[in-house]
C-alpha positions in Angstrom: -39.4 55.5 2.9 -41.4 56.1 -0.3 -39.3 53.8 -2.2 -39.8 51.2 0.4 -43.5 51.3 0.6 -43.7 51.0 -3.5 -41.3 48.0 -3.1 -43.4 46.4 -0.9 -46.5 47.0 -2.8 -44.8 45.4 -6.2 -44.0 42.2 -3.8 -47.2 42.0 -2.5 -48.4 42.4 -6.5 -46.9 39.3 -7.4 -47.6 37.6 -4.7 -51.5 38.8 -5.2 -51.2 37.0 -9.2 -48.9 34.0 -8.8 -51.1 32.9 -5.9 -54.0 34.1 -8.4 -52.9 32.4 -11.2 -52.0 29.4 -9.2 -55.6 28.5 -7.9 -56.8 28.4 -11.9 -60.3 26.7 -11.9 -61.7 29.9 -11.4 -65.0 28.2 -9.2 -65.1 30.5 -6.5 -63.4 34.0 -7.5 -64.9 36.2 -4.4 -62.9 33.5 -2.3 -60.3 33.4 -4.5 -59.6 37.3 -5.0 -60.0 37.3 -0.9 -57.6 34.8 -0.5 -54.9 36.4 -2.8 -55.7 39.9 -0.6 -54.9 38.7 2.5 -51.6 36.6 1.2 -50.1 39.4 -0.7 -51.1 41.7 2.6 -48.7 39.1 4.5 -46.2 39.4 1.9 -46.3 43.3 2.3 -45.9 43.3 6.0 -43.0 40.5 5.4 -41.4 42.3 3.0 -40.7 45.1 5.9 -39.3 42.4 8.1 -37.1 41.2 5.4 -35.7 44.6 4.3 -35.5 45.6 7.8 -33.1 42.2 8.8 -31.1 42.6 5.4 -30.3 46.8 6.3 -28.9 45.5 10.1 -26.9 43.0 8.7 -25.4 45.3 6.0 -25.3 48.0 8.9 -23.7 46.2 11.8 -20.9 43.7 10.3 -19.7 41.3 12.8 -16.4 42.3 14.3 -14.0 39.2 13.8 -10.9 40.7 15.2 -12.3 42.4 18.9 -9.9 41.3 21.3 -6.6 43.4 20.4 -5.5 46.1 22.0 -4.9 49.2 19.9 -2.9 50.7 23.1 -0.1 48.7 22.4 0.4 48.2 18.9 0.2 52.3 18.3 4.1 51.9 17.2 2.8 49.4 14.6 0.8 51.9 13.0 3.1 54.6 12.7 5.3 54.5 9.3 9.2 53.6 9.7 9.7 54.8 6.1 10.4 58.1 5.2 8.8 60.6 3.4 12.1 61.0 1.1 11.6 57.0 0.9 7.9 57.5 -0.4 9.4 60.2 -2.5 12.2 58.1 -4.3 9.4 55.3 -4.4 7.1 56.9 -6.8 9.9 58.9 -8.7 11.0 55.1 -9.1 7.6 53.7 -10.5 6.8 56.9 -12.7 10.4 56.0 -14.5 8.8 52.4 -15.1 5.4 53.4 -16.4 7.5 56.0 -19.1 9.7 52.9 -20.2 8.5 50.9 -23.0 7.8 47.6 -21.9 9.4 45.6 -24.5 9.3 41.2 -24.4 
């Protein structure tokens, strides 16, 4: 929560001196220095919307596959091989990586 509050605060920072920096003629600078308050305040009560819609999306991915049924392809996920066949598969690709590859 800390960290979100001080990230808010650095966003409303720069939104306080590019909007000061922006309004140059420096005529009026008690109207200018209110005006640059109340936009980085927006821009720190933004910032919480923004984080706050970024974490749900991240959060809650949209589900693209919904509509099967995992009752009926439970044989699917079972494994047909082996565990001798797992065995003699890895014994297989350890004898590879120990062979010199030569071109």
């Amino acid at each position: 929560m800390v960290g979100t509050i001080l990230f808010n605060f650095w966003v409303a920072l720069i939104a306080f001196t590019i909007y000061f920096l922006f309004s140059y003629p420096f005529i009026e600078g008690m109207g200018i220095i209110l005006e640059a308050c109340i936009i980085s305040f927006g821009f720190f009560l933004l910032t919480f919307l923004a984080r706050a819609i970024i974490s749900y999306i991240i959060s809650n991915p949209q589900e693209e596959i919904e509509d099967i049924p995992i009752a009926d392809d439970a044989g699917i996920l079972k494994s047909e091989i082996s565990p001798e066949d797992y065995a003699e598969l890895v014994k297989t690709m350890l004898e590879e990586d120990e062979k010199p590859n030569t071109i």
